[in-house]
N, C-alpha and C positions, 0 to 999 in steps of 0.2 A: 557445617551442618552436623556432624557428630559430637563438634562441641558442643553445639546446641540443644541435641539432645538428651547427653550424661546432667547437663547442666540442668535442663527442666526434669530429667527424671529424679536426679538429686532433689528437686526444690519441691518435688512431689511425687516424694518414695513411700506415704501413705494410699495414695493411690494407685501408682503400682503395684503394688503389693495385693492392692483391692481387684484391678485389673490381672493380677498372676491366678487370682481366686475364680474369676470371672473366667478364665483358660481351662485352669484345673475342672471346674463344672462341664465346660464343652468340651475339652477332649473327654472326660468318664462317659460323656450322652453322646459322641462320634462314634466312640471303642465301642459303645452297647450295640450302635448299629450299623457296624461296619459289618460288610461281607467277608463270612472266612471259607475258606475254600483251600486244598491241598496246595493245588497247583495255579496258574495263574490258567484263564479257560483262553487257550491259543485258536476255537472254530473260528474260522471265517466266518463271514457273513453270508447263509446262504438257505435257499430255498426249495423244499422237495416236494414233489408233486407223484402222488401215486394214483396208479389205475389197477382195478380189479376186472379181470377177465375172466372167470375160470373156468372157462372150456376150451380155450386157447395155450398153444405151447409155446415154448420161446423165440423160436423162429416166426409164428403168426405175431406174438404177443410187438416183438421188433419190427415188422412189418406195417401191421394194422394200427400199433399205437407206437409204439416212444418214439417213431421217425418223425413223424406229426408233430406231438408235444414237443422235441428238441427243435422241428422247426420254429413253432410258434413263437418260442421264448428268446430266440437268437436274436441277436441285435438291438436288444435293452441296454439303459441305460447303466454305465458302473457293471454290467459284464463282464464276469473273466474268464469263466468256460462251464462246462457243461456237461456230464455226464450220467450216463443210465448202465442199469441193471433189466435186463430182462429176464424173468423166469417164467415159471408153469404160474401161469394164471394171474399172476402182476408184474407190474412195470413201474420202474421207479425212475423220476430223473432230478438230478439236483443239480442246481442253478446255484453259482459260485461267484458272489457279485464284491465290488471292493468296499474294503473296510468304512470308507467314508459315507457309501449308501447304507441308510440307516432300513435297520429290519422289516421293520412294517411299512415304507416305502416301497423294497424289493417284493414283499409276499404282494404289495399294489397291483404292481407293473405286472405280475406275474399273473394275478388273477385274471387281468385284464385281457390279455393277449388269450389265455385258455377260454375267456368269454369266446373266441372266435372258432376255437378248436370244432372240426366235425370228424368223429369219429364213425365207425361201422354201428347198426343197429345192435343193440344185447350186449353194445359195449360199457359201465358205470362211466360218467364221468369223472374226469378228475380233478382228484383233490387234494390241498395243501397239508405237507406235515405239519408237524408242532412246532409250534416257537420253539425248539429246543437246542443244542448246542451238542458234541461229544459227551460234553461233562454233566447232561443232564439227568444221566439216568441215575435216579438218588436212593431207589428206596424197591425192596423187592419182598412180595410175600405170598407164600404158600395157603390157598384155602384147601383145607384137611378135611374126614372125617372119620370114624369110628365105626359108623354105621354101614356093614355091607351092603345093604340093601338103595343106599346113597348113589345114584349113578354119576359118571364125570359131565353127562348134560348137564343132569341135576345142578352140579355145583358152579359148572360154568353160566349157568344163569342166575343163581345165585351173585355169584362178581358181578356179572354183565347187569344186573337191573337191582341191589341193593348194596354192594360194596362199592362198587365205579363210581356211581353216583355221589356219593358220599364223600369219597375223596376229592373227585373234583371240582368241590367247593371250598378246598383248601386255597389260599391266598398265597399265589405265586407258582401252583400247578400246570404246568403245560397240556399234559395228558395224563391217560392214566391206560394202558393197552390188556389185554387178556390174551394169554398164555395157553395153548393146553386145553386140554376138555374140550368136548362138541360142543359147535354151536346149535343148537335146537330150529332144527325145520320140521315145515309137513311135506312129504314125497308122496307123488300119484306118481303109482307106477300104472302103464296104458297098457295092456294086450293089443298089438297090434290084428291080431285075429278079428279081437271084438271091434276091432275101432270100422275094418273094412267088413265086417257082418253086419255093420249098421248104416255102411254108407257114410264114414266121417269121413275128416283128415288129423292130424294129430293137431294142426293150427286150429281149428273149431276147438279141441278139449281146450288148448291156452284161453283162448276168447272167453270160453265159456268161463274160466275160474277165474280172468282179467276182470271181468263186466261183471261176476256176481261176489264176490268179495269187497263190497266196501256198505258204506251209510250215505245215504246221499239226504239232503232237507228238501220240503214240500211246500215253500212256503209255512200260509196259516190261514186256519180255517174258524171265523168270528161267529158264534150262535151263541142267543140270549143275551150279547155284551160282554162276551167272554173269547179273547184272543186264543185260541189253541195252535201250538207249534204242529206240524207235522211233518216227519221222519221215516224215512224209509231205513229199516233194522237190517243189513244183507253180510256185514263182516263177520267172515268164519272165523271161529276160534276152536273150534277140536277138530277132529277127523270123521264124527257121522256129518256133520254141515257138512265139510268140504266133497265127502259122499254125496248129499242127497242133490249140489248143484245139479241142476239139469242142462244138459248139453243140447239135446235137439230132442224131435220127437220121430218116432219112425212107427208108424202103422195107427196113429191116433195113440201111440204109448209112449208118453216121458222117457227118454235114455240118459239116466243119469250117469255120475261119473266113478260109481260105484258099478256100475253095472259095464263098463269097460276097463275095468281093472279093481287095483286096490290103493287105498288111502293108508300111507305109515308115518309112522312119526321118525324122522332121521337126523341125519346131520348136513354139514356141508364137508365139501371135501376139504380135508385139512392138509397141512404142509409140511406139519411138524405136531410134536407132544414133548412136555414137560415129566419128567420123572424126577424123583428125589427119596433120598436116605436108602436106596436097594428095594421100594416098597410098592412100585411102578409106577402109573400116569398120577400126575396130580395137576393142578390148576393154579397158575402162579399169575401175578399182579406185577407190573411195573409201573413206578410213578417216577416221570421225569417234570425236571425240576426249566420253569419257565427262564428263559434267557435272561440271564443280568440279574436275579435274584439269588439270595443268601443261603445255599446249600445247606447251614445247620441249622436255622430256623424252618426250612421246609418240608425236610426231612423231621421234626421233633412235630411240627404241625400235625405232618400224616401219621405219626405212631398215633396220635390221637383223636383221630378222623377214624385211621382202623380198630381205636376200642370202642368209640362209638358204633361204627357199622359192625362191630362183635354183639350186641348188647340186639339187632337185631333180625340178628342169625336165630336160626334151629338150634338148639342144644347142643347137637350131633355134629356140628358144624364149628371151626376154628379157623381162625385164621395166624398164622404164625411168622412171622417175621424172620427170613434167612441173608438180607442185605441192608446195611444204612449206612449211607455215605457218612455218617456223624460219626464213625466206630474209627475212620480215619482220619479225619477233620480235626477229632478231638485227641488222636493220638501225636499228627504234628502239632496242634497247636500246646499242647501241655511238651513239645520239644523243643520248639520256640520259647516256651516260658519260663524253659528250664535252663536254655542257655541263656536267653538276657539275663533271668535273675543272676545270673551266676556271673555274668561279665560287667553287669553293675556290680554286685559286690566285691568282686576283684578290683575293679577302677576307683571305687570308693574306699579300698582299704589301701589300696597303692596313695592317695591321693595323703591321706590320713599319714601314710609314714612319709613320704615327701613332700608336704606341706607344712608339717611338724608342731600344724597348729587346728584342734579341734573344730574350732568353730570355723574356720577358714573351709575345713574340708567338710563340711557340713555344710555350707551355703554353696560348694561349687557341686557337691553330691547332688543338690536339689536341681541342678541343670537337668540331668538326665530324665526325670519323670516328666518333666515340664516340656521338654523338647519334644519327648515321646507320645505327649499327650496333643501336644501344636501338630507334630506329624500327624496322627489321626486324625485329627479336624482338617488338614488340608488330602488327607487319603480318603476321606466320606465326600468331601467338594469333587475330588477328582476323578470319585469311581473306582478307586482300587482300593480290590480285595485284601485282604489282610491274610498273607499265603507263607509257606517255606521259605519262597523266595523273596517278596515283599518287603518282610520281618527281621528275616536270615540275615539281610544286607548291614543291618544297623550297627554301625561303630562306635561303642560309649566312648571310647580314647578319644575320636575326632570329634567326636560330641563335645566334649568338655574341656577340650584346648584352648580354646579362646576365653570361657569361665578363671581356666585357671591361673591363665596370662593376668586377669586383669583382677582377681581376687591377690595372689600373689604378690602383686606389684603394689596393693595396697596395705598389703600386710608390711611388707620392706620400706613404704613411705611412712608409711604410723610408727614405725619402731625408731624413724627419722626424725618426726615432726617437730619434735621440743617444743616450742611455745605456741604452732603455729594451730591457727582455729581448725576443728576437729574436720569441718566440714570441705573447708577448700584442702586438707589432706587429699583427703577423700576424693573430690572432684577431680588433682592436680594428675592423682597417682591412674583416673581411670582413661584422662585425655592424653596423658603421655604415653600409655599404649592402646588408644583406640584405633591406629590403625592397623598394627599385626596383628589385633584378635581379629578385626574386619577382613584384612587380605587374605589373610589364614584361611578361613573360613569361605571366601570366596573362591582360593583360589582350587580349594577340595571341591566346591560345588560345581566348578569350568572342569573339572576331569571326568565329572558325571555327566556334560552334556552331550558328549556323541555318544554315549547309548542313544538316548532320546532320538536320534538320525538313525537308528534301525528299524525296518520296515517285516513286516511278514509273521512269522513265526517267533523269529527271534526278536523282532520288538516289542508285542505280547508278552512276551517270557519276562524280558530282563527291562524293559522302561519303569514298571513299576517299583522295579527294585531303585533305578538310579532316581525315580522322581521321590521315592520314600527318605532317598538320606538326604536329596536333597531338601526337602520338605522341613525334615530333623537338625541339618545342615542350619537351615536359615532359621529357625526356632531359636539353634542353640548363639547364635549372631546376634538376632534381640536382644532377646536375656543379657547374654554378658552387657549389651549397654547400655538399657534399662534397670532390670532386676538386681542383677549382680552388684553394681555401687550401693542401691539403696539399700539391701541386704549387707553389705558392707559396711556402711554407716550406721545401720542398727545395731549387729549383730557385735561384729567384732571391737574386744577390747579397745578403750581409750589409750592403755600403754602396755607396749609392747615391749619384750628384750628379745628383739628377733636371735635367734639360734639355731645354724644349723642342725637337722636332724642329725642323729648319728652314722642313719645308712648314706647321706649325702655328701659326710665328711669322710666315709668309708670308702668311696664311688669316687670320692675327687683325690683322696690316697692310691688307690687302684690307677688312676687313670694320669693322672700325672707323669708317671715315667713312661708310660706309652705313650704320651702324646711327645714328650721328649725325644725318644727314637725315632717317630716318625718324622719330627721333621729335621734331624740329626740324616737322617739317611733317606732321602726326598724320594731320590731314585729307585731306588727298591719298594718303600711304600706304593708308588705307584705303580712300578711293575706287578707287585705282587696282586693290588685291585685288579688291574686288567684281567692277570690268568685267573683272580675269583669270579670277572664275571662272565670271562669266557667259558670255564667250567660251567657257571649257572645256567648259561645257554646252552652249552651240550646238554646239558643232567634235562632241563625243558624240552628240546627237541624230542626227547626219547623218553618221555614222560605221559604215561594213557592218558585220555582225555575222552568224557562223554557228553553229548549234549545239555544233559539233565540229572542232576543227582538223582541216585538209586533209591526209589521209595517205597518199601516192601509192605502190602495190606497184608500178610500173615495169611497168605490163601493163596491155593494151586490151581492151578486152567488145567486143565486135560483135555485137548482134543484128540478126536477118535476120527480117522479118514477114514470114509467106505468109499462103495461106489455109487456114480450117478443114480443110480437104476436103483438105489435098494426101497424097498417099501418100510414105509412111516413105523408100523406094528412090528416089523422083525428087525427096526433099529432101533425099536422103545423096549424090545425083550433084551436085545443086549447089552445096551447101557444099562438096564435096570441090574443085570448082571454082572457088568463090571463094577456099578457101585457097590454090590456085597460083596465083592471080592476085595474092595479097596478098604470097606469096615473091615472085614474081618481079617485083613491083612495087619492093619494099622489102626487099632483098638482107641488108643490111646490120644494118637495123635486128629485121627479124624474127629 
């Protein structure tokens, strides 16, 4: 069979060569669309469901809702456990289902079951997180202003109904949340005085603003041949409406709902505030990036969705950019390209002084891109990301062993050949070792496969790494027994005076009388290996070891503990104060 096929690649090395062409094009259009990403994204598979209560404490909030919701979702399919958070006024539960149940089957199953959910009255129903993962939050930005007179409702409605929007019509957006700043309501506040001087209950004022706030349709009313719509106009939109509703009547006199208190414009009760640069509250944007989509393409999308939605802002009005996953993205991936490039050109100038012959090392050179490009096209079929770890893995030495087996051997058989046709050199010299460049390369690809047998976190991490050289692995096995002859037969000299290099003859000088002693004194030799590799296993034992290479974004977390109890406005005054302490401490560095 391998005879077979050196032999037809030989006899149609213009088409390989056409077919090498045909690679090079697909892997360039895989690499353009492969996913890059720091890390390889280790979330499970799973699904959050949140509920909004907020007159509820966490004790009510665990009571009344997440016992319920963590019923309901028990005992689904590809379940594997289940866990809530309950605070002041929401309740979260995430559902953690196995890897082989696919996403949107899970949020299915999940929905389904909450179809049956009955909670207490005035409770929101709930509702499903974002398709998002850990690694989704990509992209973070500050809406500003200039203008004092700008309030933080102001701007949070701003994000909330012209930046939000805007962004998430980005391709490949999961969400996009708001940060900081009030949310803009209208509060009736009731005098209970007035409410029982008129004979109410405080349930009559709900009703009343339930039933006269909206639009309801009239049918249509047809005169002279002419259809006309009618509409009843009743949605309030400022504060004299929601005033002038009428509650009841008491003495043959309207009692409106201005007339049992007062109508303001306020907020909701919030949980938290956003402050930034020492300058206090501001309003920040997070867009997380939709599951199994390309981190650096979605992040460069939304910087450009945000200068759109700049263009229509207020003047006064900015929005400014303080986080993008691309600032790391592109910081490993320019280290990744720093070290390949750097370990091809080591392997290609090594090749060059131990080959001892130009063109030789120049058609086994060309393994490397080739391989690296077949990797990619089978990394875009497979869904892996193009990561640290992914990339990191790639060995150009193992890459181009089997290249160089069988270029090699054909340099040594042409320098031989004397009368014999140029072609069956060529052919002779590629079948006589078509099987160690094959085994070789085989048997490096069988040492990568019980990665592939790791399951959880750690086969997330590291299978992409063993399926990438394997991938690179079986590229560079082709090649040498396709590519490699035919390039051979083109490329290199009809005659040869083969001649060792000089660092070869220098290396087999060297090595000579060593090899002499060792097998002069057998015993020793092999004692002496043993206590090297016993050493190397002590020196291992007591060697640190961490999950995950150290991968520094150039930026500091500070967390600040208080206590439970402290109120939102006097932990927004004191952050706001430890960050001018932290400028003016560290001018330079901040």
């Amino acid at each position: 069979m391998l005879d077979w096929i050196i032999r037809v690649s030989l006899r149609n090395r213009l088409l390989v060569c056409l077919l090498s062409a045909v690679l090079v094009a697909l892997g360039v259009t895989a690499l353009s669309r492969l996913s890059i990403d720091a890390f390889p994204d280790t979330t499970p598979v799973q699904v959050q469901i949140n509920t909004v209560a907020p007159s509820l404490n966490p004790l009510e909030i665990e009571q009344q809702i997440t016992q319920f919701v963590e019923l309901s979702v028990s005992g689904l399919p590809g379940l594997e456990n289940v866990r809530s958070v309950s605070k002041f006024g929401f309740s979260q539960i995430v559902a953690t289902f196995d890897d082989s149940i696919s996403i949107y089957l899970a949020r299915q199953l999940v929905s389904e079951r909450l179809a049956s959910v009955e909670l207490p009255e005035g409770i929101g129903r709930p509702q499903l997180g974002p398709i998002a993962t850990g690694l989704g939050e990509v992209f973070h930005y500050l809406v500003t202003t200039d203008s004092p007179s700008r309030t933080l409702t102001e701007l949070r409605e701003l994000h909330d109904w012209v930046v939000k929007p805007e962004l998430r019509k980005v391709r490949g957006v999961a969400e996009v949340n708001s940060w900081g700043g009030y949310e803009k309501q209208f509060h009736v506040i009731v005098e209970p005085e007035l409410v029982i001087k008129y004979g109410l209950t405080f349930h009559s004022v709900f009703e009343a603003l339930e039933s006269n706030n909206r639009n309801v349709g009239g049918g249509q009313v047809v005169t002279s041949g002419e259809a006309m719509l009618v509409h009843g106009l009743g949605l309030t939109t400022t504060v004299e409406q929601i005033g002038n509703i009428v509650v009841a009547t008491h003495d043959g006199t309207p009692v409106r709902v201005s007339d049992l208190g007062r109508v303001q414009i306020g907020h909701e009760i919030r949980r938290g505030a956003v402050t930034a640069d020492g300058q206090g509250e501001r309003v920040l944007g997070l867009g997380f990036m939709l599951m199994g989509e390309n981190s650096h393409v979605v992040t460069r999308e939304l910087k450009q969705a945000l200068a759109e939605a700049q263009a229509a802002l207020p003047a006064d009005v900015r929005l400014e950019v303080v986080y993008e996953r691309t600032d790391l993205v592109d910081k490993v991936i320019r280290t990744v390209e720093h070290n390949l490039l750097a370990g091809a050109l080591l392997v290609i100038a090594v090749l060059f002084v131990f080959l001892g012959n130009l063109r030789a090392g120049l058609i086994v050179a060309l393994a490397i891109p080739l391989s690296m490009l077949f990797a990619g096209s089978m990394m875009l079929e497979a869904g892996i990301a193009a990561s640290l770890l992914s990339l990191g893995a790639l060995d150009f030495g193992l890459i181009v062993d089997s290249s160089v087996i069988m270029i090699e051997n054909c340099v040594r058989r042409a320098s031989e050949r004397g009368n014999k046709p140029w072609m069956d050199t060529i052919r002779d010299a590629a079948i006589e070792v078509r099987k160690p460049t094959m085994f070789g390369e085989l048997i490096i690809m069988i040492v990568f496969l019980p990665i592939l047998a790791l399951e959880g976190v750690e086969g997330k991490l590291f299978r992409p790494m063993a399926l990438t050289m394997i991938f690179a692995l079986l590229g560079s096995m082709v090649l040498s027994l396709t590519l490699m002859p035919g390039l051979a037969s083109l490329a290199l000299p009809r005659r040869i005076k083969e001649r060792e290099p000089w660092v070869v003859r220098w290396a087999h000088r060297a090595y000579a009388p060593i090899l002499e002693l060792a097998l002069r004194f057998r015993a020793p030799t092999l004692v002496g290996a043993m206590v090297l590799v016993a050493l190397a296993g002590w020196a291992a034992a007591r060697t640190g070891g961490e999950f995950l290479p150290k991968l520094g974004e150039g930026t500091l977390v500070v967390n600040v503990i208080r206590l439970a109890g402290v109120d939102v406005d006097e932990a927004t005054a004191s952050n706001t104060l430890l960050e001018r302490l932290i400028l003016d401490e560290f001018p330079d560095e901040v």
